[in-house]
C-alpha positions as CSV (number, residue, x, y, z in Angstrom):
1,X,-2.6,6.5,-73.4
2,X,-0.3,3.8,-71.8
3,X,-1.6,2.1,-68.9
4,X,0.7,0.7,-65.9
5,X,0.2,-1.7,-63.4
6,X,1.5,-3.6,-60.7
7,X,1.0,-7.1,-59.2
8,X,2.9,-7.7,-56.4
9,X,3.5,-10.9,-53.7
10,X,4.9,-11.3,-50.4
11,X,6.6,-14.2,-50.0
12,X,7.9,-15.0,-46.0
13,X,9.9,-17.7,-44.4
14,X,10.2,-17.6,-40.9
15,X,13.1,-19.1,-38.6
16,X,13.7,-20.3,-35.4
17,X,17.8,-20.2,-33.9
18,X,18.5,-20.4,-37.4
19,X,15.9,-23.0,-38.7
20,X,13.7,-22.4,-41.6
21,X,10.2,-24.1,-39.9
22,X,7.5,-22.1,-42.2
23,X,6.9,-20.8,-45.6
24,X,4.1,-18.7,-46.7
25,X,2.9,-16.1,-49.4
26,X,0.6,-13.2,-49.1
27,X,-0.8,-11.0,-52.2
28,X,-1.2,-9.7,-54.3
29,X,-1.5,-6.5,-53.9
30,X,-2.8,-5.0,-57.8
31,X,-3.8,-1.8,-59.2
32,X,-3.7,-0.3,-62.4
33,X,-4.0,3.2,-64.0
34,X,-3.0,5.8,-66.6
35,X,-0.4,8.2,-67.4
36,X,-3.1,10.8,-65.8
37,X,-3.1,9.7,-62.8
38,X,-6.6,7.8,-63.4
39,X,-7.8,4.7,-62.0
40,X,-8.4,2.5,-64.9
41,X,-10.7,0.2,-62.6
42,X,-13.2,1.0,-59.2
43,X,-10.3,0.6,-57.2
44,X,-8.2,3.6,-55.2
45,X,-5.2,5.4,-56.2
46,X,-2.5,4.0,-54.9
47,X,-1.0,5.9,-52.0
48,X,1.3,5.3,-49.7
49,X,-1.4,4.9,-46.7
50,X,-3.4,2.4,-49.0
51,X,-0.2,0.6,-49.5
52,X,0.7,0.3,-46.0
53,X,-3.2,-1.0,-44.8
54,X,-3.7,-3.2,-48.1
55,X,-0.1,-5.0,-47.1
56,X,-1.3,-5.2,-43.2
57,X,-4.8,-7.1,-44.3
58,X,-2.4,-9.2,-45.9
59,X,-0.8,-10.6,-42.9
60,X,-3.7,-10.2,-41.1
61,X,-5.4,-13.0,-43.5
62,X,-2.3,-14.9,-43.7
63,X,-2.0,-15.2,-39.5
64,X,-3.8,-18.3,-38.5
65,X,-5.8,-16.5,-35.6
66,X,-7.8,-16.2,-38.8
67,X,-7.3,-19.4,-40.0
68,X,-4.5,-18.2,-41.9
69,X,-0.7,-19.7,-42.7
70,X,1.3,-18.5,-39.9
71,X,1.2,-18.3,-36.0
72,X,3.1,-14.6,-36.4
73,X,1.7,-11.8,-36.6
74,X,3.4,-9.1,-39.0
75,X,2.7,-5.6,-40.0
76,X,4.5,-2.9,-41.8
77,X,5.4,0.6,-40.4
78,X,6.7,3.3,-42.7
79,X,8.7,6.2,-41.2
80,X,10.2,8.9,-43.1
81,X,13.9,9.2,-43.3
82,X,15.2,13.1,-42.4
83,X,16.7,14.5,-45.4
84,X,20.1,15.3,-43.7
85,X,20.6,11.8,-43.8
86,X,19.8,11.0,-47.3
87,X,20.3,14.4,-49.3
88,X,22.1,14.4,-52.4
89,X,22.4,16.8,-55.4
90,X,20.2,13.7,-57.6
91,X,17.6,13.4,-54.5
92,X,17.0,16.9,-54.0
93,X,13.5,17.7,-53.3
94,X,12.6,14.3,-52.9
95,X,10.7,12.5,-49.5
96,X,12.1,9.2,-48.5
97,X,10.2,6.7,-46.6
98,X,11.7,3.6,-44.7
99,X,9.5,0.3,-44.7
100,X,9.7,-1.4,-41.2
101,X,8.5,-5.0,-40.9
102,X,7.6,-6.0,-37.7
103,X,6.5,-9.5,-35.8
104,X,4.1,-8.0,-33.2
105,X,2.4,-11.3,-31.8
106,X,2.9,-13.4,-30.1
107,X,4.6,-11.6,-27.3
108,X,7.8,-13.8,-26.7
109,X,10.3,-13.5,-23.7
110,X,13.5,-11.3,-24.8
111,X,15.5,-13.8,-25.5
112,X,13.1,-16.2,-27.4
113,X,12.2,-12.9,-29.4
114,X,16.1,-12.9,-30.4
115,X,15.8,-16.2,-32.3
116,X,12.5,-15.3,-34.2
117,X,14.0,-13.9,-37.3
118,X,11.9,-13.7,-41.2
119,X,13.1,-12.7,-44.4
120,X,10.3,-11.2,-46.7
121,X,10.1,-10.8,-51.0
122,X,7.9,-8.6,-52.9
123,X,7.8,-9.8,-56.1
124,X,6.3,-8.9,-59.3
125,X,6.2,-12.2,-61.3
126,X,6.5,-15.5,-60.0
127,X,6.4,-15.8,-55.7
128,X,6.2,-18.9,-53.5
129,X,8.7,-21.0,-51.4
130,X,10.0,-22.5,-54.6
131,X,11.0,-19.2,-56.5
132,X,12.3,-17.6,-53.1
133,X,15.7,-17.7,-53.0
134,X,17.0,-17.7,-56.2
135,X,21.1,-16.8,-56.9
136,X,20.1,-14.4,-59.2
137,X,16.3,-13.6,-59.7
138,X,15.4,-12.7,-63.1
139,X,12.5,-10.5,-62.5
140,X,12.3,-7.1,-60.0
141,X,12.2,-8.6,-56.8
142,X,13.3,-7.4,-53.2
143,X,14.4,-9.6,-50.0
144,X,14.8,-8.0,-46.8
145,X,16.4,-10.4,-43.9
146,X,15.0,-8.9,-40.3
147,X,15.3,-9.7,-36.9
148,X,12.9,-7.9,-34.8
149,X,12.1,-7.2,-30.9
150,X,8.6,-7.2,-29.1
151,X,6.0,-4.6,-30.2
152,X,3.7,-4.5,-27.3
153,X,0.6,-2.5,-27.6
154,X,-1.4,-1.7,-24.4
155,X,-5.2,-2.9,-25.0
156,X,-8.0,-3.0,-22.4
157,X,-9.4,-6.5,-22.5
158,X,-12.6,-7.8,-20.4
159,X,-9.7,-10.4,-19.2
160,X,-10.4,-10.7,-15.3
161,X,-11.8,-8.8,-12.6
162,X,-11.2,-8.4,-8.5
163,X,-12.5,-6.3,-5.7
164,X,-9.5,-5.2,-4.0
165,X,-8.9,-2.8,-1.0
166,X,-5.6,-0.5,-1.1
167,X,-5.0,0.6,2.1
168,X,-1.9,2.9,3.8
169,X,0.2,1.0,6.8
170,X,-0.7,2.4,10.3
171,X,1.9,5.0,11.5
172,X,4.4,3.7,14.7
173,X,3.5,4.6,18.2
174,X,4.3,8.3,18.9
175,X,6.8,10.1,20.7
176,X,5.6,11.4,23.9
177,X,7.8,13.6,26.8
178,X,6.1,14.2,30.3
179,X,7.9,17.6,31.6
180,X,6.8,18.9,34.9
181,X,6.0,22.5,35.9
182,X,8.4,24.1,38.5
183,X,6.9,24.7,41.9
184,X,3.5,23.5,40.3
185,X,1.9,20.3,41.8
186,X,-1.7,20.4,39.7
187,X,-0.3,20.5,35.9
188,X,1.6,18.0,33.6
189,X,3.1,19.1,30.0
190,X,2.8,16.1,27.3
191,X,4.8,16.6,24.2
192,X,3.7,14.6,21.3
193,X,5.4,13.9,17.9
194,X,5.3,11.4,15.1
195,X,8.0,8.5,15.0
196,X,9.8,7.2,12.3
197,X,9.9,3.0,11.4
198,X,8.6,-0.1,9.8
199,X,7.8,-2.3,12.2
200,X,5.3,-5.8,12.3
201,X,3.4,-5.4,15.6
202,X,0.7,-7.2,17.7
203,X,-2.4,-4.8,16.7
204,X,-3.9,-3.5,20.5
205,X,-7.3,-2.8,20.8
206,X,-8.5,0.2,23.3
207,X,-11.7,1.7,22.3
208,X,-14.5,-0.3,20.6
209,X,-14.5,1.9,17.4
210,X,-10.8,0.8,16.9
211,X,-12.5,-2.8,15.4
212,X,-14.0,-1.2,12.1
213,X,-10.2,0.2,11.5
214,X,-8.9,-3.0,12.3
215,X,-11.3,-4.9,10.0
216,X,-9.9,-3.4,7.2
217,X,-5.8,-3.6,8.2
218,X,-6.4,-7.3,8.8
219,X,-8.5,-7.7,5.5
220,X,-5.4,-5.4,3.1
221,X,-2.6,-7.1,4.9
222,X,-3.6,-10.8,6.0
223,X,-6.2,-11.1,3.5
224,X,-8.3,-12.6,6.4
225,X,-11.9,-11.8,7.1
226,X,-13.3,-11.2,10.1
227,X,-16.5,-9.3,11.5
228,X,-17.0,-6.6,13.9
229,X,-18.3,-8.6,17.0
230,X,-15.8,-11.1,17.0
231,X,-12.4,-9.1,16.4
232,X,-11.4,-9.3,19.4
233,X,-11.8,-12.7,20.3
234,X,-9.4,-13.6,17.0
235,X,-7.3,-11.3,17.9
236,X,-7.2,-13.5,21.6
237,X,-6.8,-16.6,20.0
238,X,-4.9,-15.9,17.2
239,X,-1.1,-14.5,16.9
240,X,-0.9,-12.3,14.3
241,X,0.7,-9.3,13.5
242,X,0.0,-6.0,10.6
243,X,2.9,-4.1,9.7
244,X,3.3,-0.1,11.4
245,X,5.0,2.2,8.8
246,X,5.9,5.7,9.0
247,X,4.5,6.5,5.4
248,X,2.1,9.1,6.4
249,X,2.8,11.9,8.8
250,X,0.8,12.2,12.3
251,X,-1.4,14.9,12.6
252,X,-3.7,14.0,15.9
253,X,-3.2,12.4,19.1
254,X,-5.4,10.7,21.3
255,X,-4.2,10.9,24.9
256,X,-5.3,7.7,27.8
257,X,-5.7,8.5,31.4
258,X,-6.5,6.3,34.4
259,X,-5.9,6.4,37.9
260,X,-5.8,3.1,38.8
261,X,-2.9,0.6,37.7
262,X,-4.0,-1.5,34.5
263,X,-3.1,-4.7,33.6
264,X,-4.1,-4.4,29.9
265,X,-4.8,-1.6,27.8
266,X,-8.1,-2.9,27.5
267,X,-8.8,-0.7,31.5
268,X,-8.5,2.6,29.2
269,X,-11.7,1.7,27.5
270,X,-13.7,3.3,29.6
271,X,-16.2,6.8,29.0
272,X,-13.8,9.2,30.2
273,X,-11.1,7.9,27.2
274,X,-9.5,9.4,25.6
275,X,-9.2,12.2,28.0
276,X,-8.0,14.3,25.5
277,X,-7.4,14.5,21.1
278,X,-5.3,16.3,20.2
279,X,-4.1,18.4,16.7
280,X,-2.6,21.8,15.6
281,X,-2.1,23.5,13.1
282,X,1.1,25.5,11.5
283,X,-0.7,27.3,9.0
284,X,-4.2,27.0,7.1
285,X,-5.2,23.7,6.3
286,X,-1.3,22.6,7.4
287,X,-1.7,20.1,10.2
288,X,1.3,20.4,12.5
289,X,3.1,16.8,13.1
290,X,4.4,18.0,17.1
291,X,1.8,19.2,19.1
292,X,1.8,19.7,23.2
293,X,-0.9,19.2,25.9
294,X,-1.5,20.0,29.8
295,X,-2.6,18.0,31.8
296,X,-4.3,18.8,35.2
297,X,-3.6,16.2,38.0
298,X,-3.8,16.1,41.5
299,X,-0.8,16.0,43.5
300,X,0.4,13.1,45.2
301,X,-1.8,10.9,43.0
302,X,-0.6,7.9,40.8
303,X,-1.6,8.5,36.9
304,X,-0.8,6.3,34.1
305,X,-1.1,7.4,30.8
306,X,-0.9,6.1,27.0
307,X,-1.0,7.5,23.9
308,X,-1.8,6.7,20.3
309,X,-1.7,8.7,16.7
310,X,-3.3,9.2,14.1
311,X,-2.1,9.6,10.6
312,X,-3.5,12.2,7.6
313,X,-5.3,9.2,6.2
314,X,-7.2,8.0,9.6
315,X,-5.2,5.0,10.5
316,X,-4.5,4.6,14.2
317,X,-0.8,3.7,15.3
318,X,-0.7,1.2,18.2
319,X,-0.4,2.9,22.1
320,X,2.9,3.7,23.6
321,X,3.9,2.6,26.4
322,X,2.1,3.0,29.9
323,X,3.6,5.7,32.1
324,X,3.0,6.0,35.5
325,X,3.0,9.7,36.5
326,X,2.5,11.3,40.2
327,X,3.2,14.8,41.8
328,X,5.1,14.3,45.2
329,X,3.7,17.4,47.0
330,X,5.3,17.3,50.4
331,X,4.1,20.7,51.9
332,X,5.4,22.7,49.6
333,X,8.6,20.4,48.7
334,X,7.4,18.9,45.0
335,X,9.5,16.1,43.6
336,X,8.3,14.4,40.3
337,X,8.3,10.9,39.5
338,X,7.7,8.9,36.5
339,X,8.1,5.1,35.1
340,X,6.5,2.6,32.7
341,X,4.6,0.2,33.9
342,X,5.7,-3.3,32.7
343,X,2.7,-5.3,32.2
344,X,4.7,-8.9,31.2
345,X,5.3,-9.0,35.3
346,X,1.7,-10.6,36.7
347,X,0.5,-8.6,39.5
348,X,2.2,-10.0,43.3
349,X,0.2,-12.9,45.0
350,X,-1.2,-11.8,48.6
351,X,-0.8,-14.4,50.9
352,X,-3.0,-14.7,53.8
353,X,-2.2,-16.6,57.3
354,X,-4.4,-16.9,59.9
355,X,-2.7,-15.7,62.9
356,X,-4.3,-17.7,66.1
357,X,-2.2,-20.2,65.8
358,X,0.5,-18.3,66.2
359,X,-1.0,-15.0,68.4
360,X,-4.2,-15.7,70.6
361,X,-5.4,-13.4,73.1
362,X,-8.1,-14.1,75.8
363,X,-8.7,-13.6,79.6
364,X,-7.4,-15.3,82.1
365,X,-9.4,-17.0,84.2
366,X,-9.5,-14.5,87.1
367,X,-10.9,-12.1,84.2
368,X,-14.0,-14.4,83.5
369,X,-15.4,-14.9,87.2
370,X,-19.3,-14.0,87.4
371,X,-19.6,-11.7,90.6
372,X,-22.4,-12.1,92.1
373,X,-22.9,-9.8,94.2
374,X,-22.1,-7.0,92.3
375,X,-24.5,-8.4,89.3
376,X,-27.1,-7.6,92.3
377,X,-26.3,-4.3,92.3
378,X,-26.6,-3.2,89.3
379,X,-29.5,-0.7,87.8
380,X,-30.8,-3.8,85.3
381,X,-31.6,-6.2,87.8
382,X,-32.9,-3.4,90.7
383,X,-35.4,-2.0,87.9
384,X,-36.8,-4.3,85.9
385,X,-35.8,-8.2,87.1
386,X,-38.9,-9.5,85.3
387,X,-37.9,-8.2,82.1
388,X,-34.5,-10.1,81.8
389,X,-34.2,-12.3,79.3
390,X,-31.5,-15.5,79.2
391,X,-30.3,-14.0,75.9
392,X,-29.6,-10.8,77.5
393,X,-25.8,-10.1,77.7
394,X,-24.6,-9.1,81.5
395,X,-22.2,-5.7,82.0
396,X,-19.0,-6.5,81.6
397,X,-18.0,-5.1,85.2
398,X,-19.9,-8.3,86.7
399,X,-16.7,-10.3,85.2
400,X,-13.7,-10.4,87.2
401,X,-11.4,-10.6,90.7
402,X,-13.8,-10.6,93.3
403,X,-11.5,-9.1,96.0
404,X,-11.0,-5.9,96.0
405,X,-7.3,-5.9,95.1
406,X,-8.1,-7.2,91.7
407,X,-8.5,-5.3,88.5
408,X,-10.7,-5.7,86.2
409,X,-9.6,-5.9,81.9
410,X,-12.9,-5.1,80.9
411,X,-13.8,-1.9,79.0
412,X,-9.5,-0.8,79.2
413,X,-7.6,-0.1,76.0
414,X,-4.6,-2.5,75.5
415,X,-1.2,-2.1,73.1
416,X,0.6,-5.3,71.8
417,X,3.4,-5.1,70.2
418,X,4.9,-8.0,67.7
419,X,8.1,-8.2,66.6
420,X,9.6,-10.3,64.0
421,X,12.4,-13.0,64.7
422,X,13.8,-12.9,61.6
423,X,13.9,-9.3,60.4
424,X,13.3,-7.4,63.5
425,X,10.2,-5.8,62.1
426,X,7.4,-4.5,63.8
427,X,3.7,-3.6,64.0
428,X,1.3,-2.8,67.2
429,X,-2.1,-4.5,67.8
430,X,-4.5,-2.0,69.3
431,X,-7.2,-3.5,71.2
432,X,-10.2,-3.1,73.5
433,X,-11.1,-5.9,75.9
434,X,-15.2,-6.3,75.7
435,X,-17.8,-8.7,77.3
436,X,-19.8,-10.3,74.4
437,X,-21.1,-12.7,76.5
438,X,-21.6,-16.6,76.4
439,X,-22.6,-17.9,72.5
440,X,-23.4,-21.5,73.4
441,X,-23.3,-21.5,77.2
């Protein structure tokens, strides 16, 4: 019975942009057995999987993560060759198998991966740096000269950890169209649709509930934390701005009423707001983006309006603009009229002048004479003398021309009419001329 065997070696030097910096040999790699097939020791046949591990510890002993020769990694790869590129009448029936060798760590840049080349022997007698490269070798031997490219393998490594928060962009403001009813004073149409943009805003805050939305926007985008009670404050004092996307379709729509002029969106934050949300529907669980809402108003009646959307996720888009809407019902003759309200403009100053220094009406002195005799006469003094007081205020038709020819201003409607210098404006004074009496006599 003969007996075979086989001891072979790796031997490896590595290079750099073409400069030998390392030399190392790993093996061997020995077995041993009979023309039967037999193991002639306790070790396993030698097949082509045991090959390709027992060669892989190899460079895994020789790699100096375990303390071993080289800072490279290595490992071998076979991969069978179709036939159609390797049939021949003397190969017929015959498998053949390509050995790969491959530097998988470390992971180098591209172009640093370029200049890492090796060259590799597997040798049968005598291995190590000195015997490498000989002209001629004198004993079976095999050099193979490689240049090889990353081999990254994914791996899940405890390596770091973070709480993060992945959030979609708030939609843009919607689209909204007032169109008035013909011949119909009481009704408004609003119809609402998505817009499309990418825009970094000023975030507006309406309703309270709009802070816990906001918490999170300012938290994804800014990375800034801030709690619920004092959002708006920060947003006072501090100019920031969140990016609006159109990423998401709109689906609802919350419509803003008031009837008296705001100066800030912060006057629709009341109990009646929104007046209205609004969604549809196209088909079964298909949310419509356009939608449409009436509105019932009263005619000649100032209404300003705002609305804001809402995307599939739950963000909330900034409010549109504020429209002023009224009705002009003019006994029968209805006119509509509509504009935005531009809230940059601060509100006009009202100016007040006191007016006695330039109008002053009193009595003349004709007008303020006590008579007398007709105080006498009067029912107050005939009926109950005793009980007047120096408090008591006297009828005003004791004031006035004594003669009879006089008349008497007291208790008569008066007009006065002023007219401006300047423009030629003017405005009527409507007055009654009474008798208070005396305050500090």
């Amino acid at each position: 019975m003969a007996i075979k065997s086989i001891n072979w070696y790796l031997d490896i030097e590595e290079y750099f942009d073409g400069s030998h910096y390392n030399s190392f040999s790993a093996g061997p790699i020995a077995r041993t057995w009979d023309d039967n097939g037999d193991t002639a020791s306790a070790s396993k046949y030698m097949t082509l999987q045991i090959l390709v591990d027992e060669i892989n510890e190899l460079f895994e002993e020789s790699w100096d993560g375990g303390d071993g020769q080289t800072e490279n990694l290595y490992e071998v790869v076979p991969t069978l060759i179709p036939s159609s590129e390797t049939y021949s009448p003397s190969t017929a029936g015959q498998a053949t198998i390509r050995f790969e060798f491959r530097r998988t760590y470390p992971i180098r840049p591209p172009k640093e991966a370029a200049l890492c080349k090796f060259k590799i022997a597997l040798r049968s007698g005598p291995h190590g740096s000195t015997t490498f490269q000989p002209e001629e070798p004198k004993y079976p031997a095999a050099t193979i000269t490689y240049s090889n490219d990353n081999s990254v393998r994914a791996t899940t490594l405890p390596y770091w950890s973070q709480t993060a928060m992945i959030t979609d962009k708030p939609p843009i403001a919607p689209d909204v169209v007032f169109v008035p009813f013909m011949g119909i004073s009481n009704k408004i149409l609003l119809l609402l649709d998505g817009n499309m943009g990418n825009l970094d805003l000023a975030p507006v805050i309406i309703k309270d509930a709009d802070t816990t939305f906001l918490i999170e926007e300012l938290y994804s985008q800014l990375k800034v934390s801030v709690s619920r009670q004092s959002v708006r404050a920060f947003l006072e004092d501090t100019p920031v701005t969140l990016n609006y996307k159109s990423d998401d379709p709109i689906t609802t729509y919350q419509i803003f009423r008031t009837t008296s002029k705001p100066t800030s969106y912060a006057d629709f934050n009341t109990e009646n707001n929104p007046i209205a949300t609004v969604s549809e529907m196209i088909a079964p669980n298909k949310p419509s983006a356009p939608a449409t809402y009436i509105s019932s108003i009263r005619p000649n009646v100032k209404y300003y309006y705002c609305v804001r959307g809402i995307d599939i996720h739950g963000n909330i888009s900034n409010p549109t603009e504020i429209f002023q809407i009224e009705m002009v019902d003019n006994n029968g003759q209805i006119s509509y009229v509509l504009s935005v309200v531009d809230m940059s403009v601060p509100p006009p100053k009202k100016i007040k002048l006191p007016g006695r220094r330039f109008l002053y009406v009193a009595p003349a002195l004709q007008q303020a004479v006590f008579n007398r005799d007709v105080f006498n006469e009067t029912n107050e003094v005939k009926e109950k003398p005793q009980n007047i007081k120096i408090t008591d205020l006297p009828p005003s038709n004791v004031l006035g021309y004594l003669d009879e020819a006089g008349e008497s201003v007291w208790q008569k409607k008066f007009k006065i009419r002023v007219t401006s210098a300047k423009t030629g404006k003017k405005f009527d004074l409507n007055i009654t001329v009474k008798n208070t009496g005396v305050t500090n006599p």
